[in-house]
Each structure stands twice: as C-alpha cells, then as structure tokens.
C-alpha positions as CSV (number, residue, x, y, z in Angstrom):
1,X,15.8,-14.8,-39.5
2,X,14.0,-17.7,-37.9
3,X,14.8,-21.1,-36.0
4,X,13.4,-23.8,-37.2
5,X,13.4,-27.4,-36.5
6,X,12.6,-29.9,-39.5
7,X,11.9,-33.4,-38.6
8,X,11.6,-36.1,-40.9
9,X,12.5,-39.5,-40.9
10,X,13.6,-39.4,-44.4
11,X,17.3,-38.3,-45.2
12,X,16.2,-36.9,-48.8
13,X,13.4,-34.9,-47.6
14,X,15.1,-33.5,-44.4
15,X,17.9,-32.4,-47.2
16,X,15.8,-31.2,-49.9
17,X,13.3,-29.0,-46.8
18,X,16.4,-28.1,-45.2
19,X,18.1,-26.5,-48.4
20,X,14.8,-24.4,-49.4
21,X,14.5,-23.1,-45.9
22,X,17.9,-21.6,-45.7
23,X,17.7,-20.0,-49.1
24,X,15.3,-17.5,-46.8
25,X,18.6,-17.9,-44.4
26,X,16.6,-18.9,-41.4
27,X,18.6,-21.4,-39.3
28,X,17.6,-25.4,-39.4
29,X,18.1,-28.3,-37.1
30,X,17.2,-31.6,-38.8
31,X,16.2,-34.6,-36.9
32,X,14.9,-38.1,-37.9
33,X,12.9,-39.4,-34.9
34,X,10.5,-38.0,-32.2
35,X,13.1,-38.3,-28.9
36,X,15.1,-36.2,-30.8
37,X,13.1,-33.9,-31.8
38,X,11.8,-33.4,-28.2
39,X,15.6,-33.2,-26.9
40,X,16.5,-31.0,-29.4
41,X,13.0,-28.6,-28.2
42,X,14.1,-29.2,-24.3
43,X,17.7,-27.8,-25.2
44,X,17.5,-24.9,-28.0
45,X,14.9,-22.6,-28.6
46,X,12.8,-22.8,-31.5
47,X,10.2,-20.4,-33.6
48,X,9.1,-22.7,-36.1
49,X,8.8,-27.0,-36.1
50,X,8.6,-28.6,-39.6
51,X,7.6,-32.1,-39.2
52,X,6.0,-35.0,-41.5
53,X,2.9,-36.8,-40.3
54,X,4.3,-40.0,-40.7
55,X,7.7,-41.1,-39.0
56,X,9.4,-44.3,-38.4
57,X,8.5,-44.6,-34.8
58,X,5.7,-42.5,-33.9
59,X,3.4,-40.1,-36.1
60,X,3.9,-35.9,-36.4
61,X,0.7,-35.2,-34.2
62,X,2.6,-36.5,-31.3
63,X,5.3,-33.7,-32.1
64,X,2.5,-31.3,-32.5
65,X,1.1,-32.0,-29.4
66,X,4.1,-32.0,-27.3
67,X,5.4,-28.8,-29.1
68,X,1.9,-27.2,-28.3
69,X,1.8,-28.5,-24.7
70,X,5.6,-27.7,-23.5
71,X,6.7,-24.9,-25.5
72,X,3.8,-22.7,-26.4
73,X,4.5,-19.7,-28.9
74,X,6.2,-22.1,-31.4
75,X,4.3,-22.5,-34.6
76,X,4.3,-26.3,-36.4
77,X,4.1,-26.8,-40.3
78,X,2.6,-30.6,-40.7
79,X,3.7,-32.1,-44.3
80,X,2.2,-35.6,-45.3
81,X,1.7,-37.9,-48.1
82,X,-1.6,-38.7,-47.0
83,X,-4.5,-36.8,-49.0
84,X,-7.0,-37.5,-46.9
85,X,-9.6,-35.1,-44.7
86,X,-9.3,-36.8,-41.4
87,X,-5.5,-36.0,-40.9
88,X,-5.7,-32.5,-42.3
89,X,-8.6,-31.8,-39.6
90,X,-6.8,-33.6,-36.9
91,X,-3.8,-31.7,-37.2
92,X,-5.1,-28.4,-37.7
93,X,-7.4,-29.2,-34.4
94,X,-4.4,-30.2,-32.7
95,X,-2.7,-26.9,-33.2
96,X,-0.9,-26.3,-36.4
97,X,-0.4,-23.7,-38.3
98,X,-0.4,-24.9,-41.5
99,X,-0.8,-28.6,-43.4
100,X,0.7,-29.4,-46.3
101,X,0.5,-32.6,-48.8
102,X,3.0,-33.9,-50.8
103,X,4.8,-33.6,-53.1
104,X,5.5,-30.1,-51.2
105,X,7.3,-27.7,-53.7
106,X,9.9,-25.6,-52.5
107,X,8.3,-22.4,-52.8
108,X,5.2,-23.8,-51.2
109,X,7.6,-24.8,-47.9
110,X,9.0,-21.8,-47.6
111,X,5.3,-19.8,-48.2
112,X,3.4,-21.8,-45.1
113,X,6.8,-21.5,-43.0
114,X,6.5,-17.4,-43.6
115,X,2.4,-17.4,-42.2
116,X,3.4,-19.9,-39.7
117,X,5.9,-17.0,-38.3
118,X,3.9,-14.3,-39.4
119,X,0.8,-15.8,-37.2
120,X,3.2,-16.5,-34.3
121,X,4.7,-12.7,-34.4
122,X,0.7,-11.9,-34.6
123,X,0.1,-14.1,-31.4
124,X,3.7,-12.6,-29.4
125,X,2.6,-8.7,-30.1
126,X,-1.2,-9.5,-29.3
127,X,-0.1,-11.4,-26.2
128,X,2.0,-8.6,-25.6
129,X,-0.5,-6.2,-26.0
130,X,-3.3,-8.1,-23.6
131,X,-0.6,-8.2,-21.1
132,X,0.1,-3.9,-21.6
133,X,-3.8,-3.5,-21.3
134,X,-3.7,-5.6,-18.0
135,X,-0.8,-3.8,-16.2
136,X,-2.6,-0.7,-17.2
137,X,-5.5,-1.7,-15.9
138,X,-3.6,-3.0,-12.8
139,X,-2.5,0.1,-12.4
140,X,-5.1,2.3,-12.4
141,X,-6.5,0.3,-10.1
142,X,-3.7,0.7,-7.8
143,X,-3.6,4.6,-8.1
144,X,-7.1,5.1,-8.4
145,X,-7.7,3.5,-4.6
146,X,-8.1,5.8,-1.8
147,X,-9.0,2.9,0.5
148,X,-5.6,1.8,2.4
149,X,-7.1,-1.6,2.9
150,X,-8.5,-2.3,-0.3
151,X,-5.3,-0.4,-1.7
152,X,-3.4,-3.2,0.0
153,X,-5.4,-6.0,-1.6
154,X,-4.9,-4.6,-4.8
155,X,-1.7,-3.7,-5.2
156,X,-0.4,-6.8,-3.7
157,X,-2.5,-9.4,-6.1
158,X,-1.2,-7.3,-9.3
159,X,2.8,-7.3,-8.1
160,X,2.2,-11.5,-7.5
161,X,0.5,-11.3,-11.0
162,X,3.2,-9.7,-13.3
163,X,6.5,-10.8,-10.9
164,X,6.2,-14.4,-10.5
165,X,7.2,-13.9,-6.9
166,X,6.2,-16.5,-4.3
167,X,5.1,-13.6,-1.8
168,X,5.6,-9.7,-1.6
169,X,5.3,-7.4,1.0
170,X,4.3,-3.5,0.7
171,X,5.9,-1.0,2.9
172,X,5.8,2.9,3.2
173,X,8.1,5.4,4.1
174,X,7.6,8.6,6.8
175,X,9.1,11.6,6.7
176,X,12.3,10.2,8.0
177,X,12.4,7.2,5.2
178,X,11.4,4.6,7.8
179,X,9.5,2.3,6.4
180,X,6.6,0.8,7.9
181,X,4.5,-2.0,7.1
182,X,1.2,-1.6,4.3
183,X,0.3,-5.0,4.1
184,X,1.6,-8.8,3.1
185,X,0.2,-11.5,1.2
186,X,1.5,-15.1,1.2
187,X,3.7,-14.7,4.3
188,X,3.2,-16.8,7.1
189,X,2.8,-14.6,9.6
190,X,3.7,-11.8,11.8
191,X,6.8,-13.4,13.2
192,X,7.8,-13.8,9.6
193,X,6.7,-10.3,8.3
194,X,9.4,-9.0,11.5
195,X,12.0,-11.0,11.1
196,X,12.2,-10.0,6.8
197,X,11.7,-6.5,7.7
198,X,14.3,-6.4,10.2
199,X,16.7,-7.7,7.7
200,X,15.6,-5.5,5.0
201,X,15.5,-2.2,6.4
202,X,18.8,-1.4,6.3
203,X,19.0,-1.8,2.5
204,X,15.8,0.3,2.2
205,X,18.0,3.5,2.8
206,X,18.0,6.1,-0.2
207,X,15.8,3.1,-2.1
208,X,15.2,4.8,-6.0
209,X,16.0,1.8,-8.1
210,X,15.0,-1.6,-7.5
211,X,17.4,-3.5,-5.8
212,X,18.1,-7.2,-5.1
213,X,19.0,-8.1,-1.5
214,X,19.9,-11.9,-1.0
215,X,20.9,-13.7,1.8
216,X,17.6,-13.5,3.5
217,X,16.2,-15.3,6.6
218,X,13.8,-18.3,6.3
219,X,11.6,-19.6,3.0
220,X,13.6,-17.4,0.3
221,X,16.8,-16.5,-0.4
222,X,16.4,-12.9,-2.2
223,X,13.8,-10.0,-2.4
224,X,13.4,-7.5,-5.5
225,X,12.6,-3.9,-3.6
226,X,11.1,-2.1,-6.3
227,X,10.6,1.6,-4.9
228,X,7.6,3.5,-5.4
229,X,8.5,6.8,-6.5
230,X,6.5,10.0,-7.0
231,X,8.9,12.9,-8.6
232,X,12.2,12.8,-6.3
233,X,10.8,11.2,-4.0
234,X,10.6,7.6,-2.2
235,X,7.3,6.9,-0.9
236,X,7.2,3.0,-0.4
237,X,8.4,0.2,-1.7
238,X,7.0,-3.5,-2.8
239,X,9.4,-6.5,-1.9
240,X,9.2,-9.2,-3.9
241,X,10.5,-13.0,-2.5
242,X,12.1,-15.8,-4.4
243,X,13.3,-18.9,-4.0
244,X,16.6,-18.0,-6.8
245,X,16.7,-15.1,-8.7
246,X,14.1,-13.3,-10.2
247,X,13.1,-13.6,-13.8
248,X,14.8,-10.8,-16.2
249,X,11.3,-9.6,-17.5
250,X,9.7,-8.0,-14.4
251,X,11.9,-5.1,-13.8
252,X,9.7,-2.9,-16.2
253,X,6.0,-4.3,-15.1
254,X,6.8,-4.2,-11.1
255,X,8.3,-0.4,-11.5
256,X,5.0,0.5,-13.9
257,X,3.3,-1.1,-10.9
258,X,5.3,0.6,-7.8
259,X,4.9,4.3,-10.2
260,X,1.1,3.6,-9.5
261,X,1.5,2.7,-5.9
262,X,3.3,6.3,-5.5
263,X,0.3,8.3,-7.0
264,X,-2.3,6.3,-4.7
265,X,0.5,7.1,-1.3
266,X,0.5,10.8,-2.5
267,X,-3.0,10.7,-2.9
268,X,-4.1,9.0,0.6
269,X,-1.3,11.9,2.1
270,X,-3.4,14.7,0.4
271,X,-6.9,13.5,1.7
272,X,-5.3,12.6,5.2
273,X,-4.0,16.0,5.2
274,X,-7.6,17.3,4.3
275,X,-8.9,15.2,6.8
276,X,-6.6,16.4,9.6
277,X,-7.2,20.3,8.9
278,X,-11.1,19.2,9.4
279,X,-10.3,18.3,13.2
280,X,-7.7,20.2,13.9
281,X,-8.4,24.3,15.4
282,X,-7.3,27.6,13.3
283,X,-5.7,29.1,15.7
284,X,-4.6,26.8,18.4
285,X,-3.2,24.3,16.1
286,X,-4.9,21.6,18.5
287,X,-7.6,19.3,18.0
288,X,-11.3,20.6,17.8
289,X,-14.8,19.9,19.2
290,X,-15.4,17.4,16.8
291,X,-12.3,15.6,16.5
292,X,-13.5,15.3,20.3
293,X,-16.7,13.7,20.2
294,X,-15.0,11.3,17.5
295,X,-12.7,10.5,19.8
296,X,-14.8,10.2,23.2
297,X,-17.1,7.7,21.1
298,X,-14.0,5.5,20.3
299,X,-12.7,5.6,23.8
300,X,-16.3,5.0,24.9
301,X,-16.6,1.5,22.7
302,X,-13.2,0.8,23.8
303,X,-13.7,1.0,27.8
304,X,-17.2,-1.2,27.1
305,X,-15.2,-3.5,25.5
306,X,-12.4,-3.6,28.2
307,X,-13.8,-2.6,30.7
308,X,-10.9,-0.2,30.5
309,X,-11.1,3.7,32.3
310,X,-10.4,7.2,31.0
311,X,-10.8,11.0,32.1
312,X,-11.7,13.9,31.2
313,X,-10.4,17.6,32.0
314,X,-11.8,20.3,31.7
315,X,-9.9,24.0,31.7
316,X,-11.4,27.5,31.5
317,X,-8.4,30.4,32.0
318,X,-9.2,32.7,34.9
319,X,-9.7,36.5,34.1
320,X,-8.8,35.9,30.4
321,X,-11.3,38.4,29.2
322,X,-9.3,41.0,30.9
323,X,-6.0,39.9,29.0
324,X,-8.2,41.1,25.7
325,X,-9.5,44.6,27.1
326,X,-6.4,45.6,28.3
327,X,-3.7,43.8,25.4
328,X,-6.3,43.7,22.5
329,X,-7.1,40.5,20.7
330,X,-4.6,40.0,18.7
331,X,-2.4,39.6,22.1
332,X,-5.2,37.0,23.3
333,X,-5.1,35.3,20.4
334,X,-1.5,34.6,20.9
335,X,-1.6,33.7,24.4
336,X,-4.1,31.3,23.4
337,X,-2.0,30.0,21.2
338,X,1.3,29.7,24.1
339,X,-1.8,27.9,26.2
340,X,-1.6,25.2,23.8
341,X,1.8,24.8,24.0
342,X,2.0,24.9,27.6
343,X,-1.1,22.2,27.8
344,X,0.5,19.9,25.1
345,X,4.0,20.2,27.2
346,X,2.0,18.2,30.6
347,X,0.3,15.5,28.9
348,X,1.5,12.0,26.5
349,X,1.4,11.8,22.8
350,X,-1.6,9.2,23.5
351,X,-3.5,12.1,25.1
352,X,-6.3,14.5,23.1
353,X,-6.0,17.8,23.4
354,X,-8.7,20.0,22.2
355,X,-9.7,23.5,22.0
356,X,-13.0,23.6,23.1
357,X,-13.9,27.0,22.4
358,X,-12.5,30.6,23.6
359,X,-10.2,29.9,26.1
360,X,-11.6,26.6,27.1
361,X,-9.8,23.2,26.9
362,X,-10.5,19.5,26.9
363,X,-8.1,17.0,27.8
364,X,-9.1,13.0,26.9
365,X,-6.9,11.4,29.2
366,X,-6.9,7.5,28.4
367,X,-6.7,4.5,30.6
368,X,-6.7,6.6,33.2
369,X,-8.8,7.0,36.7
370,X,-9.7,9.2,38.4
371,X,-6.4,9.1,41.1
372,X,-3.8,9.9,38.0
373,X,-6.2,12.6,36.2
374,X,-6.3,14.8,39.0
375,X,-2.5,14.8,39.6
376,X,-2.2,15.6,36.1
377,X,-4.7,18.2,36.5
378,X,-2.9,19.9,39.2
379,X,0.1,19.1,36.9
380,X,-1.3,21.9,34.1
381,X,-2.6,23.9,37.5
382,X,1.0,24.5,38.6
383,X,1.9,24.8,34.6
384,X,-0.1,27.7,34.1
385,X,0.4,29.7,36.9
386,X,4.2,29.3,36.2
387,X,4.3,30.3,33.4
388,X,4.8,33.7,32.0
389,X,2.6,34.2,29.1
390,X,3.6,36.9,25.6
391,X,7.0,37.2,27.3
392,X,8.6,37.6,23.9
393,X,6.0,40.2,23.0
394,X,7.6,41.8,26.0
395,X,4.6,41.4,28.3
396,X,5.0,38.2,30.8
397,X,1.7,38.4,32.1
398,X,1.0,35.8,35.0
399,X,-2.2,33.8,34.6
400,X,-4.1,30.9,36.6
401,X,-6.5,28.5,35.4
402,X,-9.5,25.9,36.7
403,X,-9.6,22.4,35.9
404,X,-12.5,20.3,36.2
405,X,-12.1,16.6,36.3
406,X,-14.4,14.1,35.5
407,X,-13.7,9.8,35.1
408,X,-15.6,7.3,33.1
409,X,-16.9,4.7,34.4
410,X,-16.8,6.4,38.3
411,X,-18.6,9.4,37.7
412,X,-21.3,7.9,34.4
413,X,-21.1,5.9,31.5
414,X,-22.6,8.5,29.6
415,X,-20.2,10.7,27.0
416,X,-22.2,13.7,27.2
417,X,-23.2,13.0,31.0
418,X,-19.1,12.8,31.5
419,X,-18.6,16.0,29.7
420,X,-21.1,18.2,31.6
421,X,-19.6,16.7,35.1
422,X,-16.2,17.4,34.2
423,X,-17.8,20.9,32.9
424,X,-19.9,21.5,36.3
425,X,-16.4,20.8,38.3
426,X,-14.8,23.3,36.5
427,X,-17.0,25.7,37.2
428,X,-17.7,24.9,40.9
429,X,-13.8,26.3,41.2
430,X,-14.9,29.5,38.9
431,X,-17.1,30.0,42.4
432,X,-14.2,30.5,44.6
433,X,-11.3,32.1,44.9
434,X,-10.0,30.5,41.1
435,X,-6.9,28.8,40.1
436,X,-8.0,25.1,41.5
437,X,-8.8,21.6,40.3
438,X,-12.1,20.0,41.4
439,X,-13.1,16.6,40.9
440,X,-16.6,15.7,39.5
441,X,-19.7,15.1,42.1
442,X,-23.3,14.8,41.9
443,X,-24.9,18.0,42.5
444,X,-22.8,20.4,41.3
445,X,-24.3,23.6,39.9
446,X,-24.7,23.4,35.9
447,X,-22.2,25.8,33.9
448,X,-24.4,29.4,33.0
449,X,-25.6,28.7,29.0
450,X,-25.0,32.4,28.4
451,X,-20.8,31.9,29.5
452,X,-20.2,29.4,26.6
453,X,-21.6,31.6,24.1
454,X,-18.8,33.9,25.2
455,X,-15.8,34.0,22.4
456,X,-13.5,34.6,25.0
457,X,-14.1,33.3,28.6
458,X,-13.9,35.2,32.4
C-alpha cells in the first residue's frame, strides 16, 4: 500500500494512529519531534505525512509547510485538539489535505488518510497527463516545422524542457551517416560546438538507440544521443549534456521528441527535393534559367558587398542543328545530355552550370576575373572539340563550340547588362570561322532575337 509518516509528540497517539493505519497495511514511520520528521522526509520517501497541530517543540503547520515546500506530491493529514476555525483554515491554506479534530476515531484516520492518497494519485495522473499533452504538443511542433531555423529553435527548447539537460546539440546525418551540425543552444560557442562534435562522432556510427557517451571534453562529463529515426532509418540525432548522469525518466520523452524531429528531417528532404527539381533542367540534369538568375542576384549582392569578382560564360555548340537532321532528335537529345557531362567535368563544385536553352550553356564562374575565366573557357574549348560525342551509340561524332566570356565588375555591374555581353561575345565568334572563345567589349553586334527562339541552336 502506502508510506506514511505519523508524527506526534505523544507515545499513545503515535501507537494508537500507527496500529489503525497498518490494519489497511500501509507502512508507518512514527516520529515525536519536527527535526525528525524532516530527517526522516530528507532520507525515505513518503506518500502520506500524519501529523498533530500541536508538538512539544514546534507546531504541525511548520511540518506542513516544509513537506509542501521540499517534497511536493506528498499529501499531509493535520489532527488537533483544538476546535477552533482559525487553525482548521490556516492549515487547509497551507496545503493539507485533510484536518481532523480530536478525539479522531480510528475509522475516521484511516477514511481522511484514503482521500488524502486518493487526491494525491488524482494530482500524479493529472500531472502526468499535462506533461503527455505538452510533449505532444512539443512535438507537433517539432514535426509540423518546415522552417530549418525556426525548426532548430523549437526542437532544441522542448529537448532542454523534458531532459533536464544543461545544453543539447542537434545534428543531422547525410547519405553517408555524417552528421553535421543543426543547431545548439547553451553552448558557449563555436570552439566548443567543434571540439564536442569531434569527440562524438565516432560514437554516432549506426546510432538507433540512445546512447550515453561519457568522458567528454570541457563543462560535462556525458551526453545522451537520442537518434532521430524515421522507419529504418537514422536521420539525426539530439545530444543532450550533463554534468553526472542523466535522470532515469527522460529516455521515453527525448525519443517521443527525436521520433518528431525524424518526420520534420523527412519532410524538409521532400520539399528540398521539390525545390531542386524546380531549378534543375529535364533533360540535362543541370541547373536551369531560373536557378540562374537566383543565383546571379546572390553573387551580385555578394560582389557589392565584397567588392569580390565573378564571370560569366557563355556556350552555343557549332553546327548542332545539323547533328538533329542527320541523327534525329532523340540522338541530339543525348548529345546534349554527354555536353553536360563534358561541361560539368572542366569546372569546380562551387561553379553554376546551367542549361540555358537548346544547346546553349551558362557557366557562373565565382570569384573569378576575367584572366582565369577565359583560360577556363578555352579549357571547355579544347574539351569539346576532343571529345567524341554518342560514341557508345556507335556514332563518335566530333563537335566544336563558342564561348563568350563576360566579368563583373570589368565589363558592367549590371546582371542582365553582364549576361547580353557575355551573349554578344559569343556570338561575335558564331561570325567567324567557329570553335573560339571571345572576351566581352563594347560594341559588339547584339545576338539575332529570332536564333534564341530556336529549340535547337546552328
């Protein structure tokens, strides 16, 4: 049954109390003065406290008030043999549960001890439940969030809320399971955040249950990695730092919590995924005309700011429309396609490439001048006309290019200014004899309207 603790400074009472309460067979510890009965509260756990109003040294309210303000959850029974108002109010606005006067018949005891639980179980499972309807609320927060900084935020403020960690750290995982870094909260900085996640990472591996590493660098000596997990698998994890080991109860709110953190890391995959198909091109597989424009306007904002450089270039295939009459389009199609490949192959990761239209290219160069862009310009030149296009459709056809090249802030500061001069040196080579790079200059003849509404290009 229950615990109780009965104090009374009277040996009789405490006997006669203590013998009805175990007829219900809860378990009593009798005391006689206030220091024990707080000792006795600091060392064993308790449900119930019985106590009389009036005690050798001291009074009950003082043991209802230190009950109430250092062990919340635990009921207290007040007995006196006062029958007055005043104390009956001051008790009962003190805290207790119940207040009874004597002479306090047995029955009567054991009646106000049996609310006095019944009210505290009421208090544990409605506690309980608040705390349910807040994770669950903390959760759909969480999942609900597409926004990865507000997602952040979120998430971090509930894990410090149900964990009772001192500070927690959210990580997510690429396709290779490394993990990289979400966001922090009560770290001290990103010399800290590095140093902890350098430590960790190595215990990260194959993370599906929460796992406590210890033995870590600086303010704490353990984390709790709680993974989130969506099906099979690990998308991210939370760390949560202690100074000693974490309490027992936060296993099952911190995985509710990292569960919901999965759904909103699946969900910020899909829409990046959605977002990616809307710049990238059908065929090509490269970036498209308006992935461009987002990204010249960036770069643009970026060089103002900096006073930093960057280059255009711009390719049109030589004779391409004769690789359609003669092979069809499904042929011209695919050497489109190999183009791509061939252009991605002679520029950096950091580099745009776009599909402008047909078989026309952009290349964003960034922080670069006008000097580098032209060598890699004649870099793709030589590319091109190396290469041997459809070979594994058994054709190997040779085929050239022109490059136009254009720099910002040498030739304008303008984005569409830069992207007609790069255009207009382009086609100054589609004058000549072909397969050339030109560099941007003032005065060069404007690119025909009618050949850019051309699906395919000359």
């Amino acid at each position: 049954m229950a615990r109780l603790l009965l104090v009374d400074d009277e040996k009789m009472a405490r006997a006669l109390y203590g013998d009805s309460l175990r007829e219900l067979g809860h378990e009593v510890t009798a005391v006689a003065t206030i220091p024990e009965a707080k000792e006795a509260l600091a060392r064993d756990r308790y449900d119930v406290v019985v106590t009389d109003l009036i005690l050798a040294q001291g009074d009950g309210i003082e043991v209802l008030r230190h009950t109430k303000e250092n062990h919340p959850g635990i009921e207290v029974v007040v007995i006196t043999g006062l029958d007055k108002v005043d104390p009956a109010v001051r008790a009962l606005k003190s805290g207790a549960a119940e207040y009874l006067v004597k002479p306090v018949a047995p029955e009567v005891l054991q009646h106000a001890v049996n609310r006095a639980l019944a009210t505290r179980e009421l208090l544990q499972e409605n506690a309980a439940l608040r705390r349910s309807v807040s994770l669950l609320e903390a959760g759909q927060r969480i999942s609900t969030t597409l926004d990865r900084g507000r997602l952040t935020h979120t998430a971090c403020n509930a894990f410090l809320s149900v964990s009772s960690a001192e500070a927690v750290m959210l990580l997510q995982f690429d396709a290779q399971g490394r993990p990289r870094l979400l966001g922090t909260q009560k770290l001290a900085g990103a010399a800290q955040e590095s140093a902890l996640l350098t430590h960790l990472t190595p215990h990260l591996r194959e993370l599906r249950e929460a796992r406590l590493v210890e033995g870590l660098p600086g303010d704490w000596s353990c984390a709790l990695a709680v993974p989130a997990v969506d099906g099979e698998e690990a998308l991210g994890c939370a760390l949560l730092f202690y100074p000693a080991a974490p309490p027992k109860d936060v296993s099952e709110p911190t995985a509710f919590l990292a569960r919901s953190l999965a759904l909103a890391l699946r969900n910020q995959g899909r829409i990046a995924q959605v977002e990616d198909l809307a710049y990238l091109d059908d065929l090509t597989h490269l970036f498209n005309l308006r992935y461009l424009h987002l990204m010249l306007d960036r770069e643009l904002k970026s060089a103002q700011q900096t006073h930093g450089v960057f280059s255009l270039l711009f390719l049109d295939l030589d004779y391409f429309k004769a690789v359609n009459d003669t092979h069809g389009h499904v042929m011209g199609s695919q050497l489109l396609v190999e183009m791509a490949h061939v252009l991605k192959g002679c520029v950096r990761d950091r580099d745009v490439a776009v599909r402008y239209g047909g078989d026309e290219y952009v290349v964003l160069l960034r922080g670069t001048d006008s000097g580098t862009a032209l060598k890699v310009a004649e870099r793709i030149r030589r590319a091109v006309e190396s290469h041997r296009f459809l070979a594994a459709e058994g054709r190997a056809l040779s085929l050239t290019t022109c490059i136009g090249v254009a720099s910002y802030p040498e030739h304008t500061q303008d984005k569409a200014t830069l992207l007609d001069m790069a255009d207009r040196a382009m086609y100054r080579g589609k004058k000549g004899p072909r397969n050339v790079v030109y560099v941007a200059a003032k005065g060069l003849e404007a690119t025909p309207p009618a050949r850019h509404s051309q699906p395919t290009g000359s």
